[in-house]
C-alpha positions in Angstrom: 0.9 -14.0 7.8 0.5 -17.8 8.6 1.8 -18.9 5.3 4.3 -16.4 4.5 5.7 -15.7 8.4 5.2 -12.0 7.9 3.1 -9.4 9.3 2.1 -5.4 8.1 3.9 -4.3 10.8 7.0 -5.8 9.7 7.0 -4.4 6.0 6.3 -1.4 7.6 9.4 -1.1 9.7 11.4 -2.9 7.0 10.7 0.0 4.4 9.8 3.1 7.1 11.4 6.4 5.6 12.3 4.9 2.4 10.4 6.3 -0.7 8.5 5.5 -3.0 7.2 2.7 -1.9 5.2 -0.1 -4.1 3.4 -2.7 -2.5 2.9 -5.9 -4.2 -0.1 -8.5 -2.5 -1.0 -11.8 -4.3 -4.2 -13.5 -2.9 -5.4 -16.8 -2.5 -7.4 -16.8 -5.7 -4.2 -15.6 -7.4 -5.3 -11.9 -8.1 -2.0 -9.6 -7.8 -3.0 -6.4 -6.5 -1.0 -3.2 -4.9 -0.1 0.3 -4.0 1.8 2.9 -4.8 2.9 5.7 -2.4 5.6 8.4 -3.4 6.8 9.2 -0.3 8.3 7.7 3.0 5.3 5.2 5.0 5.6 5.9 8.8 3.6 4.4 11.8 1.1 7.0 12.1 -2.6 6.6 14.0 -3.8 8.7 11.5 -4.7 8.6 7.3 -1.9 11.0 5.7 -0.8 11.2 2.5 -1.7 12.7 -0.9 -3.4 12.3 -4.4 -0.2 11.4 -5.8 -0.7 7.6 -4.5 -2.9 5.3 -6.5 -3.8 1.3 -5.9 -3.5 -0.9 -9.2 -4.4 -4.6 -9.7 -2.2 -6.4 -12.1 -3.6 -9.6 -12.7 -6.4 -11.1 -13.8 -6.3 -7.5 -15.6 -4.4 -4.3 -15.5 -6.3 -1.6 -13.8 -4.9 1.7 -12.3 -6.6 3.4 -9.8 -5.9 7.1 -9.2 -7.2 9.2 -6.0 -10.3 10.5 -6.5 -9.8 13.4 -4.6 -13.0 13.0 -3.1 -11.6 12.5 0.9 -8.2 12.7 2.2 -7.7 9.1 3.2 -4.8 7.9 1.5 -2.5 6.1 3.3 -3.4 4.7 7.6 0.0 2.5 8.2 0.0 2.3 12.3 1.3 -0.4 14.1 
């Protein structure tokens, strides 16, 4: 947020009810990492969500990361 000026709750209003919704992070080590969530984010105090969304990390390797189905904790986007 420092370097870039942005913040989570930004992005979230910027793409609130739009769908899906891929989220691209590059870190200070340059690892590029993200999400994928099928359906539209929403400022919500609670996890929601379904197996359908996965995480992925691009770089230094390709790696996909389904739900595991093993909790229902997918997505906890609040303000």
């Amino acid at each position: 947020s420092n370097i870039q000026g942005g913040s989570a709750a930004t992005m979230l209003r910027m793409v609130k009810g739009r769908s899906p919704t891929v989220i691209l992070v590059k870190d200070t080590h340059d690892h590029i990492f993200g999400a994928f969530v099928p359906f539209p984010l929403r400022s919500h105090p609670k996890h929601y969500g379904n197996d359908k969304c996965l995480l992925f990390s691009l770089h230094p390797s390709f790696r996909v990361h389904p739900a595991s189905g093993q909790n229902p904790w997918y997505v906890l986007s609040n303000e």
